[in-house]
C-alpha positions in Angstrom: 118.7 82.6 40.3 119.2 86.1 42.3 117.1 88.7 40.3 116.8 92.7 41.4 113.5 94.6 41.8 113.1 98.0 41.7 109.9 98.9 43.7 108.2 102.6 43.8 105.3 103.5 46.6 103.8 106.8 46.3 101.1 108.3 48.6 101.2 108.6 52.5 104.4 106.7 53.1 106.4 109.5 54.3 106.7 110.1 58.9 104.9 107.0 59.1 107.0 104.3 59.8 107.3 103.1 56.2 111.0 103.1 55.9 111.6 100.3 59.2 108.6 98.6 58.4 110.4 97.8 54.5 113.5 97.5 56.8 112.4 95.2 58.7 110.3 93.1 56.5 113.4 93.0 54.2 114.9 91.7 56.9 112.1 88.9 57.8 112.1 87.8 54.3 116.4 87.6 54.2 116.6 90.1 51.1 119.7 92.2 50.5 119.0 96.1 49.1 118.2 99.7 50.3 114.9 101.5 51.3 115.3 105.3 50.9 112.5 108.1 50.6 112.4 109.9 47.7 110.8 113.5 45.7 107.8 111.1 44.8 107.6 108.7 47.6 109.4 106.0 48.8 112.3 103.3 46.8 113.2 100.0 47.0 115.9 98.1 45.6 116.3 94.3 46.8 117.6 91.6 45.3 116.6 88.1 46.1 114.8 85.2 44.6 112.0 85.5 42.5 109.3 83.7 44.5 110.6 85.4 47.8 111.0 89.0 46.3 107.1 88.3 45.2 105.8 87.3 48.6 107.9 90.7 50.1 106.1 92.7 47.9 102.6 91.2 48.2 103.4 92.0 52.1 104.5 95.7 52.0 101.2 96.6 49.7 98.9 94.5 51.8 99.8 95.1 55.3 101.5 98.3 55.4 102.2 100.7 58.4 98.9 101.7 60.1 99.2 105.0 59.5 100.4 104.7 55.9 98.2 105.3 53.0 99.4 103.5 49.3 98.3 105.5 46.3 100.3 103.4 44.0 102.6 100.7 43.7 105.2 99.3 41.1 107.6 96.7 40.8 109.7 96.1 38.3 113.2 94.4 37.1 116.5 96.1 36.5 120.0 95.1 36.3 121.2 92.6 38.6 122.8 94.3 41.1 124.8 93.1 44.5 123.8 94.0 48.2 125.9 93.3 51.1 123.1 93.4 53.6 119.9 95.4 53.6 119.9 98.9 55.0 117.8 102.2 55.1 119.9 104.9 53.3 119.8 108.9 52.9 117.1 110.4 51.1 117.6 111.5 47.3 116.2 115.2 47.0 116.7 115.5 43.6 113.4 117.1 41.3 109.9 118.3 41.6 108.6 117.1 45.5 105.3 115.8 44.2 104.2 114.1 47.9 100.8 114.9 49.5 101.6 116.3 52.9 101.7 114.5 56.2 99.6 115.2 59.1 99.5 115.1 62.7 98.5 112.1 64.3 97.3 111.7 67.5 99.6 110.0 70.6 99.0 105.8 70.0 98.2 104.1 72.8 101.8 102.5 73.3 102.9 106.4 73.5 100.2 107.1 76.1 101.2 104.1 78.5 105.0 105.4 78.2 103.9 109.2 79.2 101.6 107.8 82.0 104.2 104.9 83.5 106.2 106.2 86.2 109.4 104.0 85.5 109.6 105.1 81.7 112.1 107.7 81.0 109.4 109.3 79.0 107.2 110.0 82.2 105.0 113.0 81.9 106.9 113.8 78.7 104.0 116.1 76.5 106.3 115.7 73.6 105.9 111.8 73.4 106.4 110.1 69.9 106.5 107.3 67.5 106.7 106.5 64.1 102.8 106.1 64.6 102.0 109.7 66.2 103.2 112.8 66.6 103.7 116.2 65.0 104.6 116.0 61.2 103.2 118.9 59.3 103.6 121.3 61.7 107.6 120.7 61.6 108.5 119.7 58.7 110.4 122.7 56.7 111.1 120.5 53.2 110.6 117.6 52.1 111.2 114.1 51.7 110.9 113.6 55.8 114.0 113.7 57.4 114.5 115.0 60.9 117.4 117.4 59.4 114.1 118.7 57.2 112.7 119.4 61.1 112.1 121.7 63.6 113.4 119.2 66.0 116.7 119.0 64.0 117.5 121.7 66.7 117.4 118.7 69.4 119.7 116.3 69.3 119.3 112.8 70.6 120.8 111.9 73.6 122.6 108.1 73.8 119.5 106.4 75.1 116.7 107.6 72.0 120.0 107.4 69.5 120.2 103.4 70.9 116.0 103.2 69.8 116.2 105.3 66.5 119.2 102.4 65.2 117.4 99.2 66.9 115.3 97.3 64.4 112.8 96.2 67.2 112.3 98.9 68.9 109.1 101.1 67.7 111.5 104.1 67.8 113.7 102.2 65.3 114.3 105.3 62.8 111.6 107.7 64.2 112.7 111.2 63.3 110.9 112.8 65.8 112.0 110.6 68.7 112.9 112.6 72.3 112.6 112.5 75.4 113.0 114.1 78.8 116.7 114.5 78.8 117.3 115.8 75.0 113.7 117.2 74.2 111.4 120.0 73.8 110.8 122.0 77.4 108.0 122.8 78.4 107.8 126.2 80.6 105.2 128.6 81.6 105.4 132.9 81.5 103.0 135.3 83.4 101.9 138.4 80.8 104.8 140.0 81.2 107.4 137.1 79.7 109.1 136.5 82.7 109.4 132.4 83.6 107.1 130.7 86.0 109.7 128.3 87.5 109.2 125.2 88.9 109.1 121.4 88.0 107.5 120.9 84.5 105.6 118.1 86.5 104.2 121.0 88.4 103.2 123.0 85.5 100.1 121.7 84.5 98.4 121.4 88.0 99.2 125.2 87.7 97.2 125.7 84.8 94.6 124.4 85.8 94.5 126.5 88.7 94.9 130.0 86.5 91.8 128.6 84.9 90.2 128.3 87.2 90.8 131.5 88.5 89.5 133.0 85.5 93.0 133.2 83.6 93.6 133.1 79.8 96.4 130.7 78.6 98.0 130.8 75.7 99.6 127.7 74.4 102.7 128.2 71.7 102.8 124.2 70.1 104.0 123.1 66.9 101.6 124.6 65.1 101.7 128.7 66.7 99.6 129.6 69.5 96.1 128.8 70.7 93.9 130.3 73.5 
């Protein structure tokens, strides 16, 4: 007999992943039902057989994304209620945002072998991301995460990261942050008095390097503001 969970996550399970992973683990286990964020968290519905629904769940709270951090779990029947297919839907805004915030993570390896490989269209792309890394604090205006909730809402994709954010297998697969060299983030460089230093952004960092070692003082404007 088909039977309908309700299942709540709260904790570090929002820019990291945790809406494909339920996505596709939904989709591993053949259960119909939504994954969505949410003012506490994240929220599942899925509907399924009993013994399957049980062995989904023991999976998302045991082995969830690696960045991801479970405070609590719950599970719990409702209403039987009828799915045509399983699917990530729009985030539900509504009352107090109770969410600890998300940080910055660090570029993942698989990021750093894109930005380094000369035949990736992400080649020597400083603004390389994941669902596992990338900036997430230092853009996000409101919560839950959305990339409309973004700084880089101002970006939009181009065909070839839109064709990653909407494949299940890909890594990208519903990254909000996902760029790349044609739609992205530039990177340029000023002198003191705000006028451009143009040339390749391939070029700019060899640049630096030099100015440094001349005895120049960079400052950097990230995500974050500016350092020196």
């Amino acid at each position: 007999m088909l039977k309908t969970y309700c299942i709540t996550v709260t904790g570090l399970v929002q820019g990291v992943g945790f809406r494909p992973f339920v996505y596709n683990l939904a989709t591993k286990f053949s259960l119909k039902g939504t994954v969505s964020n949410n003012q506490m968290g994240l929220v599942v519905f899925v509907t399924g057989l009993q013994s399957v629904i049980d062995e989904f769940y023991n999976a998302l709270v045991q082995n969830p994304p690696p960045v991801s951090r479970i405070k609590s779990s719950l599970i719990y029947q409702i209403d039987l209620r009828a799915f045509s297919d399983f699917k990530i839907i729009p985030s539900n805004k509504n009352g107090r945002i109770d969410l600890p915030l998300t940080p910055d993570f660090a570029i993942c390896e698989d990021c750093k072998n894109d930005l380094l490989n000369p035949k990736n269209k992400r080649y020597q792309y400083p603004f390389t991301t994941c669902v596992n890394c990338g900036p997430r604090w230092a853009i996000t205006k409101t919560f839950p995460f959305e990339r409309n909730h973004t700084s880089i809402d101002d970006f939009k994709m181009c065909d070839s990261c839109q064709t990653e954010y909407v494949s299940p297998a890909d890594r990208r697969f519903h990254s909000q942050t996902n760029t790349c060299n044609l739609c992205g983030v530039s990177l340029f460089l000023t002198d003191n008095k705000g006028i451009e230093v143009k040339m390749p952004a391939a070029q700019l960092f060899k640049k630096i390097v030099q100015l440094l070692s001349d005895g120049a003082i960079i400052a950097i404007k990230n995500t974050s503001g500016y350092l020196l």
